[in-house]
N, C-alpha and C positions, 0 to 999 in steps of 0.2 A: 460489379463489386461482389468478393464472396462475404459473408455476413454468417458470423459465430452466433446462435439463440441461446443463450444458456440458462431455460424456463422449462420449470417444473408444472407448471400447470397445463398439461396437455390440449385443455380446449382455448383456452389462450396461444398458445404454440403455436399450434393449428392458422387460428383467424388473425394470426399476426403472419406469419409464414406467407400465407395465401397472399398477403396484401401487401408485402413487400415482394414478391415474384409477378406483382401487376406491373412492377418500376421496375421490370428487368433485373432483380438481385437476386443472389442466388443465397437462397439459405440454406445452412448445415443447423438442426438444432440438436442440444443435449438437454439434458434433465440434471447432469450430476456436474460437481466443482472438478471432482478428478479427470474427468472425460474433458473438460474444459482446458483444463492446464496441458492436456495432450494435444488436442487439435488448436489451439490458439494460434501455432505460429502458419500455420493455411489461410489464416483469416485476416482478408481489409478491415475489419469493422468486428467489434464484438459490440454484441446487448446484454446485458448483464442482470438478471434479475437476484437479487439478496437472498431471497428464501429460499435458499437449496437444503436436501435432503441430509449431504454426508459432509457442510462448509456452509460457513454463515457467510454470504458473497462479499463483505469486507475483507476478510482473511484470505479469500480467494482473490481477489482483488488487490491486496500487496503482493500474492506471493507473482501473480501476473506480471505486475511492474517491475521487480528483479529482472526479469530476463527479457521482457516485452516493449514496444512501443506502440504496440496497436492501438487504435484507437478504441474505446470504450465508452459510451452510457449506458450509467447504470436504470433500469427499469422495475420499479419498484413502487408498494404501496405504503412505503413507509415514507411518513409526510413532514415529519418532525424536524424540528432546523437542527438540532443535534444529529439528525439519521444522514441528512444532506449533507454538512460539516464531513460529518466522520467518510461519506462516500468520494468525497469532491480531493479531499488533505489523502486518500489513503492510493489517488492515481486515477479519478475518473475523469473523464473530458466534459461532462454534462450530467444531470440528474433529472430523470422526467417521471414524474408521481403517475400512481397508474388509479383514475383510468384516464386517458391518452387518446389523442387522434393522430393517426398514422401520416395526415400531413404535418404535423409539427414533429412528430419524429422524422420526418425524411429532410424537413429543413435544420433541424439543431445539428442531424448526420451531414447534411452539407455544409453548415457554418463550421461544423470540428476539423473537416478535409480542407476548408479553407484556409483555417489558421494553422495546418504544416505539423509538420511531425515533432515527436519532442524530441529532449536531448536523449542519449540512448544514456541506458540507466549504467552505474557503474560498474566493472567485470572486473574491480581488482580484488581477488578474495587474501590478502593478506595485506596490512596496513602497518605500517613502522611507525612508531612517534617516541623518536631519541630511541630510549635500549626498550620499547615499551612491545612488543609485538600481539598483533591480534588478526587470528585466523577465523576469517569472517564463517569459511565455508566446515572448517572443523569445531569451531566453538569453544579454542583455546585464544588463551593469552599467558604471555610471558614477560618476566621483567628481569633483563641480564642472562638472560637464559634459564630462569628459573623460572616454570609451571606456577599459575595461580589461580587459584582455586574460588569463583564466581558462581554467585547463586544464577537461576535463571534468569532471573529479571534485572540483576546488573548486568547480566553481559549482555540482556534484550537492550539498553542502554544504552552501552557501549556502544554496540555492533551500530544503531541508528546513528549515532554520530559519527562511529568511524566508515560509513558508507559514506556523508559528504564530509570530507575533512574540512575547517574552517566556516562549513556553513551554520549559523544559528539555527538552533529548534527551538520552538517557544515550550514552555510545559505543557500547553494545552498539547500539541502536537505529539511530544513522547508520552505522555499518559494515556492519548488515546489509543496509541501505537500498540506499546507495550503494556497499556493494563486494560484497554477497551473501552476506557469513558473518560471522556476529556473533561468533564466534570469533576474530577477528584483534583483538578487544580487548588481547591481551595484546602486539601489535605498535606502534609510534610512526607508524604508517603516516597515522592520522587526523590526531596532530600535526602529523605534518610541513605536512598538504594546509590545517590552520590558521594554521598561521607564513607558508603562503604566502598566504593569503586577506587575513592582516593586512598583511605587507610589500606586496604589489601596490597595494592600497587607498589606502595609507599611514594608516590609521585602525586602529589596536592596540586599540579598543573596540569594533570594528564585530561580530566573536565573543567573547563571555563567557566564561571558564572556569568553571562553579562547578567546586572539586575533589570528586571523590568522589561527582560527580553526575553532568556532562556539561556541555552548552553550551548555550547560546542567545545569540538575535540580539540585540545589545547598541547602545550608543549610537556613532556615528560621532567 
């Protein structure tokens, strides 16, 4: 098995490395999020550690799952059930608090190859709903053929719904996405950024409400 390290802490590195090449695996490690995103598709197995230097390892961590199905645990000191939430919802296979013994990470590594790969993440970068069009990969949208004009964070919205079309997000889920803390559920803040997706549109079905669920991408 070849094994992605993606840990900043070089003496950690080290006596992790060491001790997963006593099981035969072959480690490649990095320090940095951008060195990760390049070598990811060589690798059976990524370990994931959050605290990187130039990518906080959540962020690095979505942008993986766009294009990836590798597997991934994240390895990390951060213990908090919010820090777990946000690693597990953002594409991890497992969450192991550090500090760790290296047999319970070789069986959680073998329980995630057990349970098989996942589905491969979507590759359609433009999405149609009626005359509504959005260019996932350019960071437009159009209605009738006319350009319109989306703050960041409606079309951070957007785009997460029009990735699974039909699939529900709870709010927990798109706030922690698109603003980083799934805590601000109990704010109107997501609302607001839907009244304006719908008003600019001018399509009031183009986001779904279910109540007590979340949203999804709906009909134009």
């Amino acid at each position: 098995m070849r094994v992605l390290l993606v840990e900043d802490d070089d003496r950690l590195a080290a006596a992790l490395t060491t001790a997963l090449q006593r099981h035969a695996i072959v480690v490649r490690r990095v320090a940095r999020a951008t060195d990760a995103l390049r070598l990811a598709g060589d690798a059976d197995f990524v370990l994931l550690d959050l605290g990187l230097p130039d990518m906080d390892g959540v962020d690095l961590l979505r942008r993986l799952r766009r294009v990836s199905t590798v597997p991934v645990i994240v390895l990390t000191a951060r213990s908090e059930e919010r820090d777990v939430l946000r690693g597990l919802r953002s594409g991890a296979d497992d969450y192991l608090v550090k500090p760790f013994r290296t047999s319970e990470l070789l069986a959680r590594m073998e329980a995630v190859v057990r349970r098989g790969t996942r589905p491969l993440p979507r590759t359609d970068q433009v999405v149609t709903v009626g005359d509504v069009r959005i260019d996932l990969a350019a960071r437009q949208v159009s209605v009738a053929g006319e350009p319109v004009t989306l703050t960041r964070r409606e079309f951070e919205v957007l785009a997460m719904l029009a990735r699974q079309p039909g699939v529900v997000r709870s709010r927990e889920e798109i706030l922690d996405e698109v603003w980083g803390d799934p805590l601000l559920s109990a704010s109107r803040s997501l609302d607001v950024h839907v009244a304006g997706l719908r008003a600019k549109t001018g399509r009031p079905g183009l986001v779904e409400t279910l109540r007590g669920t979340g949203y999804r991408l709906g009909v134009s």
